[in-house]
FIKOLZA-860735 format. One record per atom (N, C-alpha, C): x, y, z negated. Coordinates in steps of 0.1 Angstrom, whole numbers, plus 5000, padded with zeros to 4 digits. Example, Ala and Ser with C-alpha at 12.3 -4.5 7.8 and 13.67 -1.06 7.14 Angstrom:
// residues 2
513249434922
512349554922
513249674922
512849784929
513749894929
512950004921
This chain:
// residues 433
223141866632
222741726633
221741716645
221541576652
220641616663
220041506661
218841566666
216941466662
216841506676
215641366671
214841296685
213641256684
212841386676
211541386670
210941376686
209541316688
208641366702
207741506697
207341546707
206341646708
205141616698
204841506699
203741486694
204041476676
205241436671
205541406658
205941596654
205941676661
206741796661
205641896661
204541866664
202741926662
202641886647
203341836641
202941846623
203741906617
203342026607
204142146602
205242066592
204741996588
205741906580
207041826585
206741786596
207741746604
208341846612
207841946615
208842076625
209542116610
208942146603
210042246590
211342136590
211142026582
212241896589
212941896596
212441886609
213341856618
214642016622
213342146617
214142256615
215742276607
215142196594
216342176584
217742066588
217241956595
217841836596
218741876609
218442016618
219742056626
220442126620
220042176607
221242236604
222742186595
222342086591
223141996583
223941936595
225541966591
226941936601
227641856593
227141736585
227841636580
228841696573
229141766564
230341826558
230841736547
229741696535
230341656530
230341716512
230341816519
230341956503
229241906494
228241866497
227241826486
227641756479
228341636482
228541526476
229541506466
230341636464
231741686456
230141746439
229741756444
228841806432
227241776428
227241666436
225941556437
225941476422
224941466411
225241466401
225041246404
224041246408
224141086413
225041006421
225741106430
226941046437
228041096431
228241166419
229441156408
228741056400
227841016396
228440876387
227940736393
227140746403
227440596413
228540576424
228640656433
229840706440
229340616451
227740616452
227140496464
226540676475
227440646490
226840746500
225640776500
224540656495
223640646500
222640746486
223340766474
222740856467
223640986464
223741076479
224541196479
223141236486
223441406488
222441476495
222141406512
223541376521
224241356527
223341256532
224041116522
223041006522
221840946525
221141086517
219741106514
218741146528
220141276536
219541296547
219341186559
219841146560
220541026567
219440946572
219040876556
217640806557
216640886558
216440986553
215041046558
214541126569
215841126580
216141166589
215541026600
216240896598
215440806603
214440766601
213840756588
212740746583
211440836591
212240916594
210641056599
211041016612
212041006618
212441016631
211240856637
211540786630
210640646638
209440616632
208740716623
207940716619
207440586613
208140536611
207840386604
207240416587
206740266579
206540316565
207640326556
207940366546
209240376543
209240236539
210540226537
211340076531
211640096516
211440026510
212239966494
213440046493
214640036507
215840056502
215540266504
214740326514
214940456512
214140486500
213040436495
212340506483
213640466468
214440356474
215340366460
215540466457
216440496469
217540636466
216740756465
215440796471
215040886473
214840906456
214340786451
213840836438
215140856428
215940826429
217140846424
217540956424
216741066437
217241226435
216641316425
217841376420
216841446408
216041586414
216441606425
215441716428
216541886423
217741826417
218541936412
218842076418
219042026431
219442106444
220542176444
221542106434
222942146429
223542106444
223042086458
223542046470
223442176478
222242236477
221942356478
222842496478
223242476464
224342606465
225642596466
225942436473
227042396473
227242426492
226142366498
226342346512
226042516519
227642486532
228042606535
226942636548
226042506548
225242566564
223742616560
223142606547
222242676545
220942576546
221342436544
220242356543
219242326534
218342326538
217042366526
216642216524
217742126515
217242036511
215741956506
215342086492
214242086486
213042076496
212642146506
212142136517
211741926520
213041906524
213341796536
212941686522
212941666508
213241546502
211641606499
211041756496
209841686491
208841636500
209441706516
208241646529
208941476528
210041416520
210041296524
209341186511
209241276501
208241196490
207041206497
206441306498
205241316506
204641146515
206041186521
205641086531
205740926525
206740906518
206840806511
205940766507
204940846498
203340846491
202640796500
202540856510
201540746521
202040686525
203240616526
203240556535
203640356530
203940406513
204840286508
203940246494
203540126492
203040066481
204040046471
203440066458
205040066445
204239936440
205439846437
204939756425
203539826415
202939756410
201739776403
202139846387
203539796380
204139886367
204940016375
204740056380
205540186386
204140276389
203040186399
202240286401
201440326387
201340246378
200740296371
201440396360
202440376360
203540526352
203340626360
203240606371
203340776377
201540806378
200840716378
199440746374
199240796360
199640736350
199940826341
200440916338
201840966344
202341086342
201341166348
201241126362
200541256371
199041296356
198241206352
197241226351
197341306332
197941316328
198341336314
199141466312
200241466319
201341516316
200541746323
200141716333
199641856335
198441876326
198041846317
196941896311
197041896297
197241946291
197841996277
196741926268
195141926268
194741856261
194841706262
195041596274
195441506276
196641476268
197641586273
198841496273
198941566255
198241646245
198341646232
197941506225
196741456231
195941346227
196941196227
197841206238
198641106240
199841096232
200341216231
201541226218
200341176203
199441206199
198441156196
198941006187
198840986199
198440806203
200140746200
201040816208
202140786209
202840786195
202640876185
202840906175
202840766165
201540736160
200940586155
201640486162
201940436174
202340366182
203840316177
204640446173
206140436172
206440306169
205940296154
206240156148
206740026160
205840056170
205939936180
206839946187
207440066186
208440076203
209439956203
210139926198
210839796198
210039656207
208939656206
208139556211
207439566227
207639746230
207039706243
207939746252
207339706265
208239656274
208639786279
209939766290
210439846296
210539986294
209840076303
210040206303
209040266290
208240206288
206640226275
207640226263
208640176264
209740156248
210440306251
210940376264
211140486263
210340616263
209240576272
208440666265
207740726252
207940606246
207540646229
209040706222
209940646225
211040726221
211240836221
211040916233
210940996236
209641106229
208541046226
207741126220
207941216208
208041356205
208541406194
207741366180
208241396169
207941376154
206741406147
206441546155
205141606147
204541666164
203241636164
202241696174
202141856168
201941936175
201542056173
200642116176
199942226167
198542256170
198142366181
197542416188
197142456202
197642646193
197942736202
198742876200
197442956204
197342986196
196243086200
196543196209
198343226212
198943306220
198743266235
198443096238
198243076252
196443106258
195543156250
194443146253
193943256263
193143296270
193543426281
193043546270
193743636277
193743796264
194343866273
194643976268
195544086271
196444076258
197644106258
198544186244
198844316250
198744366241
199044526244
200344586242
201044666248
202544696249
202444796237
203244766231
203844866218
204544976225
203845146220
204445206226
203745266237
204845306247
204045356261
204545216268
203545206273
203245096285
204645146294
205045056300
206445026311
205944956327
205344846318
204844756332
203544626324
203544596336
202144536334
202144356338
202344226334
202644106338
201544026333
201443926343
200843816337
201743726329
201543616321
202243536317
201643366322
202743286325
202243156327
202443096317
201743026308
201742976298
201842826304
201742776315
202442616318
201342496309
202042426308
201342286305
201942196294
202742166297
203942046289
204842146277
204742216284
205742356270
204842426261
203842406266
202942466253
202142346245
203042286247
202042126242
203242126232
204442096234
205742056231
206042196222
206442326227
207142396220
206342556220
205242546217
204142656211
205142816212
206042806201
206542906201
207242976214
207842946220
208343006235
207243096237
206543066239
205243156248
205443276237
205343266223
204843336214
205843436212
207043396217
208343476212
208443546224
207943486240
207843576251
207243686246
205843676242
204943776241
205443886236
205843836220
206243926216
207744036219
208543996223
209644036235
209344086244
208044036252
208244166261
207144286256
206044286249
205144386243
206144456234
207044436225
208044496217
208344596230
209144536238
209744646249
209044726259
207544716254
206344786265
205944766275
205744616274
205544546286
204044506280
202844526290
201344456289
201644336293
200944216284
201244066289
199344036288
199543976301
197943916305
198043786308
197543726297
197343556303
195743486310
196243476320
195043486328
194043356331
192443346330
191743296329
191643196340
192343066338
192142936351
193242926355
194542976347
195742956358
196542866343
196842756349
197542626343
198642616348
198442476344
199942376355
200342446371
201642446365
202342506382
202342406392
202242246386
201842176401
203142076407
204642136398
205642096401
205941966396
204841886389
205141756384
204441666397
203641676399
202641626408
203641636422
204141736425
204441806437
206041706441
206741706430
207641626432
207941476433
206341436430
205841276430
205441266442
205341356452
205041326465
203341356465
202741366454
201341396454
200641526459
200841536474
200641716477
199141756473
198341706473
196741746469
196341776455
196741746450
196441806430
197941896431
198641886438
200141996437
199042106446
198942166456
198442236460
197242326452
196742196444
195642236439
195542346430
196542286422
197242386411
197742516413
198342486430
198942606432
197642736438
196842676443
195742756441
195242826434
194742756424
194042806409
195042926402
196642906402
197643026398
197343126407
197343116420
197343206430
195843246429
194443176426
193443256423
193343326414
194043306401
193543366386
194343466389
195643446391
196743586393
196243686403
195243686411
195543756424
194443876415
193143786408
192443876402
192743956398
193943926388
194844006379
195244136384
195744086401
196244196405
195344316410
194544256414
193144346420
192644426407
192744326394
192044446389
193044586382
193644516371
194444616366
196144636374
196044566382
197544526390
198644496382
199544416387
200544326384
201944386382
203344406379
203944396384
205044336383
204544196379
205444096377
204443976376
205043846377
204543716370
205543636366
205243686348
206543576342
206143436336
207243386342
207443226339
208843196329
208443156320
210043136308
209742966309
209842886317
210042716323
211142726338
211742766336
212542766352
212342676357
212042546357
211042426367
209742486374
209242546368
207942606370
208342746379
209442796370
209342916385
210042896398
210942796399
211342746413
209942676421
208942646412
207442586424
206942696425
206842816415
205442916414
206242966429
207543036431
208143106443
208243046454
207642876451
207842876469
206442846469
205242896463
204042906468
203742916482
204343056485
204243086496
204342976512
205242906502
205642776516
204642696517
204442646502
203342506503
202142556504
201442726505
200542696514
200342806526
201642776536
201742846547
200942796557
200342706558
199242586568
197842666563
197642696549
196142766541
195842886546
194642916556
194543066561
194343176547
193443046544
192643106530
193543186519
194943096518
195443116505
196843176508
197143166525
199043156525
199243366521
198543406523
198543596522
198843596505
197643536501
197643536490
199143516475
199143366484
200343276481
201343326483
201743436492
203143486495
203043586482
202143646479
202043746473
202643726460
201743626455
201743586442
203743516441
204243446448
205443406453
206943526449
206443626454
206943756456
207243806442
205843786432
206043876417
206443796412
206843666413
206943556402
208543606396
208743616384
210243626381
210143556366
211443506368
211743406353
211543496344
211443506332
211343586317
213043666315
214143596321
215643696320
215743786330
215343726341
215143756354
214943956353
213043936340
212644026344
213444146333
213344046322
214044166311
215444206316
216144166325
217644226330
217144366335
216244396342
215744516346
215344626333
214644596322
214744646314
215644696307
215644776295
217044836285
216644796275
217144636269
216644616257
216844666245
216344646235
216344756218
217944696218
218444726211
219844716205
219444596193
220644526192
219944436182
219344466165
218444366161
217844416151
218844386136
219444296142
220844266128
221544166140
222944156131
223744106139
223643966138
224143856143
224043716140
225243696144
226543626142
227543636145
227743446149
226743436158
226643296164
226843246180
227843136178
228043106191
227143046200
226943076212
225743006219
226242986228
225942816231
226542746243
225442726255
225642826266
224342846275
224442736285
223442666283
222942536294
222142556303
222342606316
221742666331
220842596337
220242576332
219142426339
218942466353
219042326358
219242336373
218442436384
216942426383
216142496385
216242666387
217042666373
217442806371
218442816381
219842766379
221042816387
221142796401
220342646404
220542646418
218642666427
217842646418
216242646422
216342786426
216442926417
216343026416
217443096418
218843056417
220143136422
219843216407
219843226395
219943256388
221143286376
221843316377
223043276366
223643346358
223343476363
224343596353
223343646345
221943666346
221243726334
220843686322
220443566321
220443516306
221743536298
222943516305
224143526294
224143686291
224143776301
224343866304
223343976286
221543906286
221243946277
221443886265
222343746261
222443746251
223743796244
224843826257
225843886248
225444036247
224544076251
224144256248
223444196237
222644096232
222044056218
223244056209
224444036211
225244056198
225643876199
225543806207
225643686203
227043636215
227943546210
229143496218
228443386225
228743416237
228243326249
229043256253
229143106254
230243036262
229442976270
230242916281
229842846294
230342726292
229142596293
229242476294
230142416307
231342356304
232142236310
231042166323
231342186332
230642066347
229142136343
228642276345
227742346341
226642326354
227642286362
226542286375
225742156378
226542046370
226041916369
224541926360
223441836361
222041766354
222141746349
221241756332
221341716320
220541566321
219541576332
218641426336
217641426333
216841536330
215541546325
214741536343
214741666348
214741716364
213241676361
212141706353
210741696354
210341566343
209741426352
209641346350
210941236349
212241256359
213341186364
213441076348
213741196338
214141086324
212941006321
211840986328
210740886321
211140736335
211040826343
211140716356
213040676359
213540736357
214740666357
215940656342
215540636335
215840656326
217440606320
217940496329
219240476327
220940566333
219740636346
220840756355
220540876341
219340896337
219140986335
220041036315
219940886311
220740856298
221840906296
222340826311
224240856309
224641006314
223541086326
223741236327
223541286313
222341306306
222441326293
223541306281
224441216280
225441176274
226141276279
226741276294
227941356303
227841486293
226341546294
226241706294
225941756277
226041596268
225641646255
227641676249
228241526254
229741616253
230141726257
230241776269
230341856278
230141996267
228642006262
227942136256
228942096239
229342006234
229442006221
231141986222
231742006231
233042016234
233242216235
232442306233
232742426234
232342476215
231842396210
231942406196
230742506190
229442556193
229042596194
228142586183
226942706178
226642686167
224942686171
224842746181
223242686191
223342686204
222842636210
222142546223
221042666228
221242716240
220442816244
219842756261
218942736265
218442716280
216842766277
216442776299
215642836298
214342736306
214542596298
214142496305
213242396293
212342366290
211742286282
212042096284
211742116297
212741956301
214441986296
214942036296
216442046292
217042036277
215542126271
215442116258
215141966256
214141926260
213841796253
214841666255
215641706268
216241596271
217741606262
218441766260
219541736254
219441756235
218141786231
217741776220
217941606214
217341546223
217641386218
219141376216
220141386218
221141356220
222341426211
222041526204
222941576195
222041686183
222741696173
222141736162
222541896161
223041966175
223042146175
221842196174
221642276171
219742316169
219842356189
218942356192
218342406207
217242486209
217542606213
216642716211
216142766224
215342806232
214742866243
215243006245
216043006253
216843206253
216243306249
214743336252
213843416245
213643416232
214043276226
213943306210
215243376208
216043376208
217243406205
216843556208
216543616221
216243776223
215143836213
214543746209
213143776201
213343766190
214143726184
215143706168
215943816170
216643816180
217843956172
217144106179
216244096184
215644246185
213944246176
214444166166
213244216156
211944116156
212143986161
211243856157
211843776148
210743666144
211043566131
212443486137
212743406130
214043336129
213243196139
213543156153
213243066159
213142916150
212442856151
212242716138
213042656143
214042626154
215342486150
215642566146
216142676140
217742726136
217142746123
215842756122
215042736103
215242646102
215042526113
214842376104
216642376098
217442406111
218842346107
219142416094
218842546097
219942596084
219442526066
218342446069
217442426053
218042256054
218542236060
218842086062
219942096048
């Protein structure tokens, strides 16, 4: 594609990476056969394609953005299902988040919009906030019928019972059973340890069972990926700092040789640290570093030789690849890979590459695209007949949990169950039903 950035717009690192990406896109087309927004609007202007188009003029005249590109832009879920579709190697993710970015400065939102993403931003990364607000949300239910707009879905959306803080996320060491193997931090995240306590706890125990030291380390939080995708680079950065400070300690002291993340949203931001802060003299060494060890939780145990299972389970699991995972990370053969060595039948979800509609925040702020993807992908998973729901995504869980009554379990519980942990609680709650 050919730009007509000036010299002077091409002195901003944000705009050279851009304009870097925006030659390489040759109009093909291929995105748009597997664009989860331009399969069910079938409007050009919400394909990858589309997407570039306008933000391509948008940067190019440096104008403030318009109404009509922040539509579409927000319409993108960020999937990057375009990504491992397109044959020229265009780094989408790159080009849409330097074009929220820009969006952020450059475009005023209605006053009920700014203040949802003021509240997301401000709640949602901090586990005691956003505990206090399910809190609130909880008592509130009664009303949801009464309030307006998106506030009726966000209480909907709020789960049934708040849960109490894991004493497993607090910083420690766990010690590996056994002879020590390797040595990892763990991210214990923000919104998943608010929501679904046990993940973290069934990590632990899964990789110390297999002789793995797990270090959760003192000041390292939110990955930054909610913020980051709002176009908000300064509390995104910020975050990415604080990971990249607490971890680096880690490494220096007892050294690292891994950093696991079981949120695949979270580990497509923690690995491109390195990028977002390649401008930081201070932090970009650092940041590549930390970038480098990050590996999802299957990622890392595919390297390992797990125990043989601890009893058999003779249950089908219908594996849901959250986007992040298959196209953020190129990830796709190892989660199946260890649950059929768990003893468990693995099927693959129908239009597997398509968005369940969670994509972060997408299901709070768009929540009618994000409804009917959810619908697509709750038939889709319940058309293979399955007797649990396996992903490695807490947005995935939450979004295709609303929608059908299979239990939905976090892939780690499942490895953590059949090599000798408790029975994960959906498949308690279901079987007592």
């Amino acid at each position: 594609m050919q730009t007509n950035f000036s010299l002077a717009q091409l002195a901003d690192p944000d705009t050279a990476e851009s304009e870097k990406i925006l030659r390489n896109c040759v109009h093909c087309g291929f995105c748009t056969a597997t664009c989860p927004t331009y399969t069910l609007l079938g409007d050009e202007l919400d394909s990858p394609r589309g997407r570039i188009y306008l933000l391509k003029d948008m940067l190019e005249k440096g104008r403030p953005a318009t109404a009509k590109v922040v539509k579409h832009i927000d319409r993108c879920l960020s999937c990057l299902s375009c990504m491992t579709t397109c044959p020229s190697g265009v780094h989408y993710m790159h080009l849409v988040d330097h074009g929220r970015k820009y969006i952020e400065e450059t475009f005023r939102r209605p006053l009920p919009e700014r203040m949802l993403r003021w509240i997301l931003a401000f709640v949602l990364p901090s586990p005691f906030r956003f505990r206090l607000a399910l809190l609130g949300a909880y008592f509130a239910k009664p009303l949801a019928p009464l309030m307006p707009g998106r506030l009726k879905g966000l209480l909907a959306m709020a789960p049934a019972e708040v849960r109490s803080p894991s004493r497993v996320d607090r910083p420690q060491v766990f010690a590996a059973e056994g002879e020590r193997r390797a040595r990892v931090a763990l991210m214990t995240g923000c919104a998943q340890k608010v929501l679904a306590p046990e993940i973290n706890e069934a990590t632990v125990r899964l990789l110390t069972r297999h002789g793995v030291e797990v270090v959760v380390a003192r000041g390292a939080g939110c990955c930054g990926a909610l913020v980051h995708h709002m176009g908000k680079e300064a509390p995104a950065l910020d975050a990415a700092r604080a990971n990249v400070g607490a971890w680096s300690k880690e490494l220096e002291g007892g050294g690292l040789d891994a950093v696991i993340i079981n949120a695949s949203g979270c580990g497509t931001t923690v690995k491109d640290y390195g990028f977002m802060l390649r401008e930081d003299p201070a932090w970009q060494e650092r940041a590549a570093t930390v970038a480098g060890l990050a590996k999802d939780v299957t990622e890392f145990l595919d390297s390992l030789d797990l125990k043989a299972p601890d009893k058999a389970e003779p249950l089908t699991v219908a594996y849901h690849s959250a986007c992040s995972m298959q196209h953020g990370q190129q990830i796709r053969r190892q989660p199946k890979a260890l649950l059929s060595k768990a003893g468990f039948t693995v099927k693959d979800v129908p239009e597997g590459h398509l968005c369940c509609g969670s994509a972060g925040t997408y299901n709070l702020m768009q929540p009618e695209i994000a409804g009917r993807l959810k619908e697509r992908k709750v038939r889709n998973i319940e058309s293979t007949r399955p007797d649990v729901i396996a992903t490695g995504n807490i947005g995935c869980m939450t979004q295709i949990a609303g929608g059908t009554a299979i239990p939905l379990v976090h892939t780690v519980e499942l490895l953590d169950w059949a090599t000798g942990g408790p029975t994960p609680p959906a498949l308690a709650s279901s079987a007592n039903r």
